[in-house]
N, C-alpha and C positions, 0 to 999 in steps of 0.2 A: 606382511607388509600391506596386502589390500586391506585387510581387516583395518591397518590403524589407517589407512588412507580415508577408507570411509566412514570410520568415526570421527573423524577431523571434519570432512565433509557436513557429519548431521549437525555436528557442535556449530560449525560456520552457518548453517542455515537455522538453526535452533537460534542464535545469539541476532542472526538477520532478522528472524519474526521478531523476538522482541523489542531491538532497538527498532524497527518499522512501527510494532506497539505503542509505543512509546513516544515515539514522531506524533502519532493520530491523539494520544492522549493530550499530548503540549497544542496540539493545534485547538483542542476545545477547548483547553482550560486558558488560552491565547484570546478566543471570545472575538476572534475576529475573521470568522467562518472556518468551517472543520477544512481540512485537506481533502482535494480531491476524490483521494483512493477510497474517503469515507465519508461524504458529503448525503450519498445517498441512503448508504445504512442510517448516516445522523438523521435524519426529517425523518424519516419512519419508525424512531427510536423515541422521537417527538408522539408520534401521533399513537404508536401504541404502546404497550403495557410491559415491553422488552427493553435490554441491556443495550447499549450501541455493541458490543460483542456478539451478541444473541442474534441482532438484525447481520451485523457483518457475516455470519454464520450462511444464513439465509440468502443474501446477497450475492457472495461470494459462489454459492451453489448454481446462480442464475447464470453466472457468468461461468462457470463449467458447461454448460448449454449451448454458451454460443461456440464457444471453442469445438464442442462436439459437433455443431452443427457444419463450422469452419474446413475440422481439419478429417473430417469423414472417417476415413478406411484407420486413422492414429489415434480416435477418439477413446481406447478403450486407455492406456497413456494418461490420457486426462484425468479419468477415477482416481489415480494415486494420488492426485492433490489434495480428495476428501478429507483423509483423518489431519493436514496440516489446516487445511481451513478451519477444523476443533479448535485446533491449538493456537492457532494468531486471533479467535476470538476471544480464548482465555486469558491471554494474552494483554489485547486490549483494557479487559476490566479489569486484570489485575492492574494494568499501570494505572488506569483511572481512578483506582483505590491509592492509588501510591502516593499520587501527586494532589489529593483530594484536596489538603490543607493549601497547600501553595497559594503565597497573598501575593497577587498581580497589582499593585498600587497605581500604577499611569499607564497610560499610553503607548509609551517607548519601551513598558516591558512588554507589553501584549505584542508590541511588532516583533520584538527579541524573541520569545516565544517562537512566535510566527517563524519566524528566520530559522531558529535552531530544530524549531517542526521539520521544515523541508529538507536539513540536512540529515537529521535523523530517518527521515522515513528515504531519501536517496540513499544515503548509507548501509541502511536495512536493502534496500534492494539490491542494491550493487553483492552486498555478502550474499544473498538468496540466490543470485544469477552464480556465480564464481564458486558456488556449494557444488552446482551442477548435480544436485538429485534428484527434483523435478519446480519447477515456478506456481507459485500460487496464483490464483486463479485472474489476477488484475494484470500481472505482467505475463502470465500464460498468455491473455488474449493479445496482449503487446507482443508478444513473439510471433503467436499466430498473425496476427495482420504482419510483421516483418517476413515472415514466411512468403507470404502469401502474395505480396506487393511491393516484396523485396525493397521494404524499403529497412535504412539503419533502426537499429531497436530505441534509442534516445529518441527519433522523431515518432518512432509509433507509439510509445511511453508518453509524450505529452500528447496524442492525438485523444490517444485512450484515458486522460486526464481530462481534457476537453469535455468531452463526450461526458464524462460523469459526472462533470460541472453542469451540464445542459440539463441533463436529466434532475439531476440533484432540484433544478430550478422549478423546471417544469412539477414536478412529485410535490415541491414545497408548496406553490399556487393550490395545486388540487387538492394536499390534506390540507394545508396549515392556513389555505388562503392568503399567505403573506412569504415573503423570504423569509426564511430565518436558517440560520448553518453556513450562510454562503456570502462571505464579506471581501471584500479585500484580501485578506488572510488566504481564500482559497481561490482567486485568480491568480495572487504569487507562487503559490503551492504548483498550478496547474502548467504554471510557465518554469519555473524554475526546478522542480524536483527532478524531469528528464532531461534539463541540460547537469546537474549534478552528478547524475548517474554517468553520464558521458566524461566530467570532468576525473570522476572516480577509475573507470575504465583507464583512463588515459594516464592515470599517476598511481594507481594503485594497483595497479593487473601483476607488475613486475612482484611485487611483494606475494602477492597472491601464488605466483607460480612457484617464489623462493620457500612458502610452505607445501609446497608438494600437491596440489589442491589442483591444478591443469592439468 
């Protein structure tokens, strides 16, 4: 019974990274700035000779640092996120192969896009927290600051959105000398992916427990 509990478990969180994937892919091929959670891997992905997977790889690693730094004497906890962070970079470029073709004709689809970006990468989060086998490293540090300043995870979830929009901005001046990755697209992204997750929580958790997963 544990056994199938927790293959249910990996399958729920295996199926979270990729539809999260999949979110970040629609959000660049949307052309109306990447999402958040990948604003900063995107500009660095710009400037060198790497995948946005390959950069998120790298990224992702930084942000296990802070968490280490955060949550002290629980840091070694944190290590077990490495081999998923492989995987939602592979993840990433597999979708970004997927959808390669995809003809965006106006406007109003690039917002659609956009729109169904932050649904998908809310929804990926939402199945990654509800897995409960360990958070990857974007909403790991969202936990840790909820930890830590008790404050609800949906508001540390867009703080920590914030925050990599900033940077994302700042990194683009210094490599790229110009914005580029961060439009419109990824201020909605920034505001709306953590109230989704909330809205997810609050209408989906019941289903959640009715598979055996709480």
């Amino acid at each position: 019974m544990k056994m199938n509990k927790l293959l249910l478990r990996i399958i729920t969180f295996t199926l979270g990274l990729f539809v999260m994937a999949f979110g970040v892919a629609l959000s660049v091929k949307a052309n109306l700035g990447i999402s958040p959670i990948s604003c900063v891997p995107y500009v660095y992905s710009l400037k060198f000779p790497l995948t946005l997977g390959q950069v998120t790889i790298f990224f992702n690693m930084v942000l296990i640092m802070l968490q280490m730094i955060m949550l002290r004497r629980n840091y070694r906890l944190i290590l077990v996120q490495l081999p998923f962070v492989f995987v939602l970079g592979i993840f990433i470029d597999l979708a970004m192969y997927i959808i390669s073709d995809l003809y965006i004709p106006n406007y109003m689809v690039q917002i659609s896009l956009c729109l169904l970006s932050c649904i998908a990468i809310a929804f990926g989060v939402f199945l990654e927290v509800k897995a409960k086998i360990i958070y990857l490293p974007g909403e790991g540090l969202a936990m840790a600051l909820s930890d830590t300043f008790k404050k609800e995870f949906g508001r540390a979830k867009i703080g920590v959105d914030v925050s990599m929009v900033a940077v994302g901005i700042l990194s683009s001046f210094i490599f790229l000398h110009q914005v580029q990755g961060i439009r419109e697209g990824t201020i909605f992204a920034a505001i709306l992916v953590g109230s989704i997750v909330k809205f997810f929580n609050k209408t989906l958790s019941s289903v959640v427990e009715d598979m055996k997963l709480a």
